[in-house]
N, C-alpha and C positions, 0 to 999 in steps of 0.2 A: 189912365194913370199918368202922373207927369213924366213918367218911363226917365226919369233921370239926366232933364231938358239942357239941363248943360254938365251934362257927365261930370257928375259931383260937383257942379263947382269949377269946369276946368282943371279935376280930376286933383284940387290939392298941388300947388306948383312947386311943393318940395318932393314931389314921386311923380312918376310918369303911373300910365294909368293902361292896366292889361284887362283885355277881352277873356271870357269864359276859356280855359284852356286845362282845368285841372284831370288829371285823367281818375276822376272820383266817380259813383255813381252819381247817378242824376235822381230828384226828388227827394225821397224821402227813405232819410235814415233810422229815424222810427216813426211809428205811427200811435199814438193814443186814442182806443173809440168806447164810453164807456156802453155797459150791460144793457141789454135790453131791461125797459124798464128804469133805469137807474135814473139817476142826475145825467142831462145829457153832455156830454162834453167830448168832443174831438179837435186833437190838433197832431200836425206833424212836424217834423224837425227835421231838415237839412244835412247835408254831411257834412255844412260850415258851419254849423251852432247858431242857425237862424230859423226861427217860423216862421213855415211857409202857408199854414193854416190853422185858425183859429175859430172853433163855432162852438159856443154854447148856446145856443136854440139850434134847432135840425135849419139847415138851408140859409144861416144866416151867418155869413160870415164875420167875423168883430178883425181877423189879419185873413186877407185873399189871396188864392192865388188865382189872381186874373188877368194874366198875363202868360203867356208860352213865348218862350225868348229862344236863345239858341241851342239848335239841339233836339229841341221839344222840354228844354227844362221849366218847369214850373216855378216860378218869381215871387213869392209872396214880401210883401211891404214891410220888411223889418229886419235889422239886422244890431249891428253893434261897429264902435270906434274905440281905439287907443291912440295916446298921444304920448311919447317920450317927452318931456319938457325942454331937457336940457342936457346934448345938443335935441332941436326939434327934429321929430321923427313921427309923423301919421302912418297909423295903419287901419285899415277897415273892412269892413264886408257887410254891404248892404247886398237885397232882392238875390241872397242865395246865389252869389256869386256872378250877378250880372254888373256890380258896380262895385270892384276890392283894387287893392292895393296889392302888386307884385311882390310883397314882403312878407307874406306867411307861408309857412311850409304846410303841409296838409294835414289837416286834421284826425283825429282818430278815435275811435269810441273807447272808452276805458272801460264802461258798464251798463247795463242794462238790464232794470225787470221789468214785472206789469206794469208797472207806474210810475217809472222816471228811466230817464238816461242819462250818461256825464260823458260831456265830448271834450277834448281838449286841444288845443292848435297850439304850438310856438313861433313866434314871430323868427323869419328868415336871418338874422343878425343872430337868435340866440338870446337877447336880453330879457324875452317876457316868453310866462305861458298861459296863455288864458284858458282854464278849468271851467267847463259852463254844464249846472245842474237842469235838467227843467222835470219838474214834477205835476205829475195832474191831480190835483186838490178836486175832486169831484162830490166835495159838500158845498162848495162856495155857487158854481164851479170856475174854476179858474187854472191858469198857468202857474207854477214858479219857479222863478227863475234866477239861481243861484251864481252868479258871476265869481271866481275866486282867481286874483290876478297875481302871478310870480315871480317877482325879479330874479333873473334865476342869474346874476350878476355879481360881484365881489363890494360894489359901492352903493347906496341907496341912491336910488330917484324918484324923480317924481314922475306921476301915472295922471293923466284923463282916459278916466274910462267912460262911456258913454253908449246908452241903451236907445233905439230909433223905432218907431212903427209908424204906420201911414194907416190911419183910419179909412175905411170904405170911402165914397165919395157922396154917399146920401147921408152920410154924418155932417149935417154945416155948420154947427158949434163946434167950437173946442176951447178952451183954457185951463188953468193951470193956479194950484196950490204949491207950498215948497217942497210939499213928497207924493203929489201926484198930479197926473195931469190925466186929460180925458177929454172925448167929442162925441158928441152927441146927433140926435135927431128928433126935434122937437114932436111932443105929443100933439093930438087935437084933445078939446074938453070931449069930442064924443069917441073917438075908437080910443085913447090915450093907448096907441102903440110907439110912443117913446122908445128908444135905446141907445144905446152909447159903446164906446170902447174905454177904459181906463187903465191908465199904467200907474202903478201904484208902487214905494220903497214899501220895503219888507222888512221891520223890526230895527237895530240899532246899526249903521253900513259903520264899518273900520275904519273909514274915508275921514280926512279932516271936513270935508266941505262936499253937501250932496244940494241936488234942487232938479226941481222938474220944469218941464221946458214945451211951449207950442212954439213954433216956427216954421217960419212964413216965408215961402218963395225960395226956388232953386234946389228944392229935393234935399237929402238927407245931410246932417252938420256934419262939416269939419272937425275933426275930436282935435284937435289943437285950437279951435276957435269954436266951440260948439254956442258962446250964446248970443255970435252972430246971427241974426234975424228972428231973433226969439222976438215974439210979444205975450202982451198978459192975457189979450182974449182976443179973439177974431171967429166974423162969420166970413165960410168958405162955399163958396157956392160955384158947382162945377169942377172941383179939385179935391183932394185929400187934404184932413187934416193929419198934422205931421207932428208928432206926439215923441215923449222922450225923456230920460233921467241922466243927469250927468255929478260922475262923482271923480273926485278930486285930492291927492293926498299924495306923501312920500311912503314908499315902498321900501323898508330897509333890503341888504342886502341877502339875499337866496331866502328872504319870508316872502310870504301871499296876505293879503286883505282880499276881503270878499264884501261883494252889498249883494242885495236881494229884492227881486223886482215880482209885481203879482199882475199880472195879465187876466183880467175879468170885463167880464160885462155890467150895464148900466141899467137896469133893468127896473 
């Protein structure tokens, strides 16, 4: 995995950039596995509102954790970005807390049942709370995942919010429509075991301006700059395809906007 080759980016030159230090548990905040017998679907969630694993077929992961970082913490390839506009302010948290931004305060589960949880962080300044839903849709089967973003501030601003995953590395397509992107693994005409990863917008986002994103080279975007290194298609051969949605809009003051993203396979 490109394990974050140049530490985001050179970590974003408007923040310095902090090593795994949150005194949280490690792995997984919850776990979803459905019934035997059922639609197969398993994935877990972070105590930072990231998945750290995603499989709908048994042993096939579509987001891995395959990686053990510090600790023993398990890294899986997805996470999310906010951008204050103006003045500029990045915040982030990619690989479950192996590559964030020393400006969030700690996260905390608000709720939980069989089938979804809602975790929510505020940025250490206080001006945002990001509310993040993930529900297991086990007809499709799939992830979703409900982003609801809060200025919790007296004046509006403006928000880039911004969704990331790193497909497997035997996935060597990937490209991208305006409300989805995906990478794939090409079939043969005789086994035709194709499969893919897809990050999909979910229904009508609040956001003045949303679009999905492949991008190319140096690990996860800048949510101030996310569509730096985007391209329309690329074959990836020996690395992760690096998949993504980013939305865009003013935030009045002490309301929330939400979009909604669907984590499925390509089957």
């Amino acid at each position: 995995m490109f394990r974050t080759i140049v530490y985001f980016a050179a970590c974003i030159a408007v923040l310095g950039c902090a090593m795994p230090s949150h005194a949280q548990q490690l792995d997984c905040a919850y776990t979803f596995a459905s019934a035997p017998g059922a639609t197969y679907l398993h994935f877990c969630v972070s105590p930072t509102e990231t998945l750290i694993q995603l499989q709908t077929h048994p042993n096939d992961d579509l987001i891995s954790e395959s990686y053990i970082g510090f600790g023993g913490k398990r890294e899986g390839a997805e996470g999310y970005g906010l951008c204050n506009e103006s003045p500029a302010m990045a915040y982030w948290d990619y690989f479950n807390d192996y590559s964030f931004s020393s400006n969030w305060d700690d996260a905390s589960i608000v709720s939980s049942t069989a089938k979804s949880v809602k975790i929510a962080r505020t940025t250490s300044d206080g001006n945002w709370t990001l509310t993040q839903t993930f529900t297991a849709d086990t007809i499709t089967p799939a992830v979703k995942l409900t982003m609801a973003l809060k200025n919790n501030t007296k004046t509006a601003r403006v928000a880039y919010l911004v969704r990331f995953a790193g497909a497997p590395t035997t996935f060597y397509n990937a490209s991208s429509t305006g409300g989805m992107t995906f990478a794939w693994r090409q079939s043969s005409p005789v086994e035709n075991e194709g499969d893919g990863l897809v990050v999909q917008n979910y229904g009508a986002p609040k956001f003045g301006f949303m679009n999905s994103y492949v991008w190319l080279g140096g690990g996860p975007p800048n949510p101030c700059d996310f569509a730096a290194h985007a391209v329309s298609e690329v074959q990836v051969y020996n690395s992760t395809g690096e998949l993504g949605m980013a939305y865009v809009g003013s935030v009045a003051a002490k309301q929330t906007k939400s979009a909604t993203i669907i984590y499925k396979g390509m089957f």
